[in-house]
C-alpha positions in Angstrom: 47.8 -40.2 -21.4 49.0 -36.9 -20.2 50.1 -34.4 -23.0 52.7 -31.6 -22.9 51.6 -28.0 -23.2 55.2 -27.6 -24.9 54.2 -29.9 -28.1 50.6 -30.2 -27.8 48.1 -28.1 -29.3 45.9 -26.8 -26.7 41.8 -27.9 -27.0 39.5 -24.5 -27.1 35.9 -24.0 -26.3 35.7 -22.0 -29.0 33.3 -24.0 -30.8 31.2 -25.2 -28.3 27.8 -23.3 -28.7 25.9 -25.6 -26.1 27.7 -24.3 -23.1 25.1 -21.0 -23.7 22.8 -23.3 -24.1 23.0 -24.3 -20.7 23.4 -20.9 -19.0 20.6 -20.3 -20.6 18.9 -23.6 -19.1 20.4 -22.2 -15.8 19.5 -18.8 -15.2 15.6 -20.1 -16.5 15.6 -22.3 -13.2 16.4 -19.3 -11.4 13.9 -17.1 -12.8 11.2 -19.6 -12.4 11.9 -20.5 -9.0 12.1 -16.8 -8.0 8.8 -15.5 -10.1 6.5 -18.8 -9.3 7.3 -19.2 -5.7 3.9 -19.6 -3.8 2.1 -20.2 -7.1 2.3 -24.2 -7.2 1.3 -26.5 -4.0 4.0 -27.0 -1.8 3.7 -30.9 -3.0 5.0 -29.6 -6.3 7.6 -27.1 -6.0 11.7 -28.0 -6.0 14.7 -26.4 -5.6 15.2 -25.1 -9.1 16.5 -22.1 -8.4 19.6 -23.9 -6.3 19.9 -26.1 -9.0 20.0 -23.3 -11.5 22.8 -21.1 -9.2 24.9 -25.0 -8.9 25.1 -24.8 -12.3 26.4 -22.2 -12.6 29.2 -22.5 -9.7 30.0 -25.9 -12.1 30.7 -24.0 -15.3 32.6 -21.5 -13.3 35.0 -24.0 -11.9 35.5 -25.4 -14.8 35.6 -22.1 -17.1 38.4 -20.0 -14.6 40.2 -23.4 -13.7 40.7 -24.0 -17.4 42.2 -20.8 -18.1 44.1 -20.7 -15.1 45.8 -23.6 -15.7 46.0 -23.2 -19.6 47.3 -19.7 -18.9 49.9 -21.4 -16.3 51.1 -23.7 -18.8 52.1 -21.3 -21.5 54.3 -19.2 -19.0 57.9 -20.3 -19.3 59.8 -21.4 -16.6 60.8 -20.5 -13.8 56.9 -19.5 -13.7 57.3 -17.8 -10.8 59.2 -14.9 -12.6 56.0 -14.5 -14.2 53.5 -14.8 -11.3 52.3 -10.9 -10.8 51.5 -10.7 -14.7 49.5 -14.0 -14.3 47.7 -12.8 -11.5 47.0 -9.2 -12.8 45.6 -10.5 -16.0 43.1 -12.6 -14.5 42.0 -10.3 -12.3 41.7 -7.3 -15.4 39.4 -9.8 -17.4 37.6 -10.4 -14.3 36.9 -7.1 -13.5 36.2 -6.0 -16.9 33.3 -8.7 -16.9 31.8 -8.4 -13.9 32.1 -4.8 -12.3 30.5 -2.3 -14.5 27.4 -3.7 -14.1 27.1 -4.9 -10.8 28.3 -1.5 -9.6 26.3 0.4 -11.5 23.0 -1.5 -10.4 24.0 -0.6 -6.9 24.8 3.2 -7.9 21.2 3.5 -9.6 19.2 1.4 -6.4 21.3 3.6 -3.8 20.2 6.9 -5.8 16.4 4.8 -6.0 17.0 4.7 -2.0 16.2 0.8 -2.3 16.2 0.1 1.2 18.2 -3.3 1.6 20.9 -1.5 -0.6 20.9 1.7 1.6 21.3 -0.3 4.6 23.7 -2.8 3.3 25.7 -1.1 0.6 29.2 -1.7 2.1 28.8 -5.3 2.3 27.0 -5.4 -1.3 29.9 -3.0 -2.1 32.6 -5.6 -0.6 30.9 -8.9 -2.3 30.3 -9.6 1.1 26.1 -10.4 1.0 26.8 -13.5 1.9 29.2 -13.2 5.2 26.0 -11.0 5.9 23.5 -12.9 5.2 25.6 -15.8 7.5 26.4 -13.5 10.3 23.0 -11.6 11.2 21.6 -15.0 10.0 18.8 -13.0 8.3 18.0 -12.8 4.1 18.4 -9.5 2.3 15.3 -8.7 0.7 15.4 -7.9 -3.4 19.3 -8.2 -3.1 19.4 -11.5 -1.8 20.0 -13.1 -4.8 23.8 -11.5 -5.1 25.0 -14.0 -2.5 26.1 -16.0 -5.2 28.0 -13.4 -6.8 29.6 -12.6 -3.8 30.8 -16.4 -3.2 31.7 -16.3 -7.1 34.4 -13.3 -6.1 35.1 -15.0 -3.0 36.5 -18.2 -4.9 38.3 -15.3 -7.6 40.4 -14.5 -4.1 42.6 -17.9 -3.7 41.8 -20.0 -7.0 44.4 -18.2 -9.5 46.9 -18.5 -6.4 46.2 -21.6 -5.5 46.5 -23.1 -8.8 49.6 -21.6 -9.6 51.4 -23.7 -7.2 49.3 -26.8 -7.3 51.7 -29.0 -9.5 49.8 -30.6 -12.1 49.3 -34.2 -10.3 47.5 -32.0 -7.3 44.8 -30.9 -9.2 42.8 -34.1 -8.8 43.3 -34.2 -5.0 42.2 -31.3 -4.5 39.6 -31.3 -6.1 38.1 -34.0 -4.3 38.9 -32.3 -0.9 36.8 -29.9 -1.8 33.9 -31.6 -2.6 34.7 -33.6 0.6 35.6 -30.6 2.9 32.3 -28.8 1.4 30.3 -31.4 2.4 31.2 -32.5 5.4 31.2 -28.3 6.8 27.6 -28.3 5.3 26.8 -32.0 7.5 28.9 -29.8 11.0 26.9 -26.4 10.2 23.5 -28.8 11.0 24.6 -30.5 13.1 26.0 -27.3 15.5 22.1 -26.0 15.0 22.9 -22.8 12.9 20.5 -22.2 10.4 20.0 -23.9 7.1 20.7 -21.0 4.8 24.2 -20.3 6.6 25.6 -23.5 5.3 23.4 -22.3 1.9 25.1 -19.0 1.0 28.7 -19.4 2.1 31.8 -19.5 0.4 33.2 -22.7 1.7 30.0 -24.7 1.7 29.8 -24.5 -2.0 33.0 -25.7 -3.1 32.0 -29.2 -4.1 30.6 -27.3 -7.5 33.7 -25.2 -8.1 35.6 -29.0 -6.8 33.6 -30.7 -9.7 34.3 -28.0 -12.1 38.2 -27.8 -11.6 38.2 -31.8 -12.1 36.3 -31.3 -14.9 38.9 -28.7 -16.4 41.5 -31.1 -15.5 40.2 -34.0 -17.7 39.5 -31.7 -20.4 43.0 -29.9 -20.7 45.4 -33.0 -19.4 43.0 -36.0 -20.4 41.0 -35.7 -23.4 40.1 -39.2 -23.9 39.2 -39.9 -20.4 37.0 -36.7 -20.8 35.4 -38.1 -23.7 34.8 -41.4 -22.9 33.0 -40.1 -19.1 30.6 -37.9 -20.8 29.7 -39.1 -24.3 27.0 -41.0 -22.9 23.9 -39.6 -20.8 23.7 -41.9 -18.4 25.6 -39.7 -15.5 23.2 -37.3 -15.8 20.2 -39.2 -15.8 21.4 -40.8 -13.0 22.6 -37.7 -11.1 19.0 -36.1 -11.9 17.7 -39.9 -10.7 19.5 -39.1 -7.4 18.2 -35.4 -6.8 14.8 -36.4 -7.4 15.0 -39.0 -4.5 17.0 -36.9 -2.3 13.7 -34.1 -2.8 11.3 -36.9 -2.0 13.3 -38.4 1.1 13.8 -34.2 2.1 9.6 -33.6 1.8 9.3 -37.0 3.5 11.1 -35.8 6.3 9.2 -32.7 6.6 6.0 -34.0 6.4 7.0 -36.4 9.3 8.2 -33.3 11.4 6.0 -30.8 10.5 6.6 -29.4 14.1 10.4 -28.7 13.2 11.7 -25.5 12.4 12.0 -24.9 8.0 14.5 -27.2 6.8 16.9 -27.1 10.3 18.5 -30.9 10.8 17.0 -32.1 7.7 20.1 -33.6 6.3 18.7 -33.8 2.9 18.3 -30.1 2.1 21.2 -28.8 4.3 24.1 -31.2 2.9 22.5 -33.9 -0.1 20.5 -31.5 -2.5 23.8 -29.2 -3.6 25.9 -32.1 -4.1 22.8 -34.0 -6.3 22.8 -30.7 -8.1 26.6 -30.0 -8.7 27.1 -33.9 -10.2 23.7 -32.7 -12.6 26.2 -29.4 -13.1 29.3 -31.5 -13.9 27.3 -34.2 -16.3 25.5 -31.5 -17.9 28.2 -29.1 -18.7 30.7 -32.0 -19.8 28.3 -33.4 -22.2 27.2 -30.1 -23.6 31.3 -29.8 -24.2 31.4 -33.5 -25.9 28.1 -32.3 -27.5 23.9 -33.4 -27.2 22.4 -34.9 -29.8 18.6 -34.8 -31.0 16.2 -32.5 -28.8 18.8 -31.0 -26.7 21.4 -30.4 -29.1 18.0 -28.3 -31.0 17.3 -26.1 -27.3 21.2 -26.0 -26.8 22.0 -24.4 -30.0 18.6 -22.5 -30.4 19.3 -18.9 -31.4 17.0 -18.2 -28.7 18.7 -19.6 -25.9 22.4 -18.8 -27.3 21.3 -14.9 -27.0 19.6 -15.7 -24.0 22.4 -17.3 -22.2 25.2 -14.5 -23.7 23.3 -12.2 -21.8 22.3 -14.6 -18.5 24.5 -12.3 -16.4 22.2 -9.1 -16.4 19.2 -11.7 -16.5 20.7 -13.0 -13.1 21.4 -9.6 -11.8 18.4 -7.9 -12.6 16.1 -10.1 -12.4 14.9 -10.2 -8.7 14.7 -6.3 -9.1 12.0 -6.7 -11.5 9.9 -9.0 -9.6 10.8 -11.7 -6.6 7.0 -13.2 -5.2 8.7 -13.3 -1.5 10.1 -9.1 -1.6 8.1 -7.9 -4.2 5.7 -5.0 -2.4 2.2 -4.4 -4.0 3.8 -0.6 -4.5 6.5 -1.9 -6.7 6.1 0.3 -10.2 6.3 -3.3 -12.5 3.1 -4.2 -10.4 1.4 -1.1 -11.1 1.7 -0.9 -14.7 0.8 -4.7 -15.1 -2.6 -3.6 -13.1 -2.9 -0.5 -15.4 -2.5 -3.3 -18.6 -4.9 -5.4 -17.0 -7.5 -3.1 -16.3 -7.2 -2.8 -20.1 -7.3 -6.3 -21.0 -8.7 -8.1 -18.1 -8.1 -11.5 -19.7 -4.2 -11.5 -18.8 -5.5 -11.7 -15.4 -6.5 -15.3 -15.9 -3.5 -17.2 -15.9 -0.2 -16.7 -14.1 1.7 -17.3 -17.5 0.8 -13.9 -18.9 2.5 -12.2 -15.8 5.0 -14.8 -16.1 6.1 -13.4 -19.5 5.6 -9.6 -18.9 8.1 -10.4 -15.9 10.6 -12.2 -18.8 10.0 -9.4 -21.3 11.2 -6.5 -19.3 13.6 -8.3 -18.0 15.2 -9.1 -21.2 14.5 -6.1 -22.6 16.9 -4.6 -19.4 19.7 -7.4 -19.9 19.4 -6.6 -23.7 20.2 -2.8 -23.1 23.0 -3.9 -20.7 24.6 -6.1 -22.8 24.9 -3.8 -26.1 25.5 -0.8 -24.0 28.0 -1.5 -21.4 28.7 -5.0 -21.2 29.9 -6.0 -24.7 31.9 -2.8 -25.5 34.0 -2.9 -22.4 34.7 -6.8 -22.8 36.2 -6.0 -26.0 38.7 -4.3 -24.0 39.7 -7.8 -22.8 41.7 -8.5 -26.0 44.4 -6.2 -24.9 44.6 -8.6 -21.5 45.3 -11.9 -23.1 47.0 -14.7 -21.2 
């Protein structure tokens, strides 16, 4: 049954601790993909850190689509009076949240003359990696993980517009044609021979996750019950995880039958299958952190551990690959040297690929930790004075 913003009183997320939980849960698969890369056999690794970056194009879908259209709701009519405040506010609390730091890590690796950031810093500067990355079909070195930030932006452009004139009984549709029209450019991109990791890193291309997380909004603000009732149990994302793992196995099958071909190209598993596996693990995830986990997840969700950890997954994301990333990382790099001035010290860390593992982590968090208190949480204070 559909409710009225005009008498009903509006659900909030304001008690939902598990949806940290889970950025948590997603910037970890990111991390460990990134840091263990080359360490396991090529019979064991998976595409965690795609999963983990899904994930997080889910929750923002549904996050910005839920305060666009909550925020659209409470203007009074006629709403488009009140279109230029709608916009501008959005785009303040955006800004507030994301800039400062993402500028000021380029500032300090331009000044560091990192080179990918020397040579790129107008498209890095533009959140533009990823039209890069797609039109000199090339990677970007210790920067290449801001492609996703750079789609994230990308989707800020048109979704506050866009959902200001979708009437309400749009929403669904269009969600669906983006998960569609995602898909199916993914499926032309292969089939037109271009390579894998343009279809991978741009904007269009992953719009079945944002698709998934605007429905998801939908049923949350418009359709409590329905929302409710579709993720109280488990058994979407078991089965969504279900369908991942055999889409990994039919994708490694296919590999090992054409070992000739070039990485990935015209495996339809890996260029169209795995992000849409991944966003429906996103969307059951997220919407049953929301209804709420039970037993041993409900314990990691709600751990204090990985509610700090996942306040502070944006500068874990951002700084991460600057730390260490096994495929850029140069032998030179000053976190490598100091770890072979600890080891020389205590030899045994040098055993196990763990103990590297967590000095990675450590300063890592230690950087997210200064981040957050120093820059990030005083100037998102300043969001109050920008409330919808």
């Amino acid at each position: 049954m559909t409710t009225s913003p005009k008498t009903a009183t509006r659900p909030t997320l304001g008690h939902l601790t598990q949806l940290d939980g889970v950025r948590f849960l997603a910037v970890a698969l990111v991390l460990f993909d990134h840091w263990t890369a080359e360490q396991l056999p090529a019979s064991l690794t998976f595409p965690l850190g795609s999963l983990g970056v899904t994930i997080f194009f889910v929750l923002s879908g549904f996050l910005i689509s839920r305060i666009l259209l909550a925020g659209k709701d409470k203007l009074p009519q006629p709403k488009t009076t009140y279109l230029g405040g709608y916009l501008k506010t959005f785009y303040i609390r955006r800004t507030l949240r994301i800039f400062p730091i993402y500028y000021l890590t380029l500032f300090v690796l331009y000044l560091l003359n990192e080179p990918p950031v020397r040579r790129t810093i107008g498209w890095l500067s533009l959140y533009a990696s990823n039209i890069y990355i797609a039109r000199y079909a090339t990677w970007m070195g210790t920067v290449d993980h801001l492609w996703s930030l750079a789609v994230e932006e990308q989707v800020y452009l048109f979704m506050p517009m866009l959902l200001f004139l979708l009437p309400r009984n749009w929403v669904m549709p269009t969600a669906l044609i983006m998960l569609i029209g995602s898909v199916a450019l993914r499926y032309g991109l292969m089939i037109h021979g271009d390579p894998w990791f343009v279809g991978y890193v741009s904007m269009p291309t992953c719009l079945d996750a944002f698709g998934l997380g605007l429905a998801m909004a939908w049923l949350w603000l418009y359709h409590r019950p329905r929302f409710d009732a579709l993720f109280s149990s488990s058994i979407g994302l078991i089965l969504s995880i279900a369908a991942l793992g055999l889409i990994i196995w039919a994708s490694k099958s296919y590999a090992a039958q054409n070992p000739l071909v070039e990485h990935q190209s015209f495996n339809v598993y890996v260029h169209v299958w795995e992000r849409l596996a991944a966003s429906f693990i996103g969307f059951f995830l997220i919407g049953k952190a929301i209804v709420g986990f039970n037993g041993p997840m409900k314990a990691l969700l709600e751990h204090p551990y990985s509610q700090y950890l996942g306040q502070i997954s944006y500068g874990l994301y951002l700084y991460h690959n600057f730390i260490y990333n096994a495929y850029h990382t140069p032998q030179s790099h000053i976190v490598l040297r100091v770890w072979r001035k600890i080891t020389d010290w205590i030899p045994m860390l040098n055993t196990t690929f763990a103990f590297q593992f967590v000095y990675f982590f450590l300063i890592t968090v230690s950087l997210a930790t200064l981040s957050w208190f120093l820059i990030e949480k005083p100037v998102n204070r300043l969001k109050d004075r920008f409330a919808y």
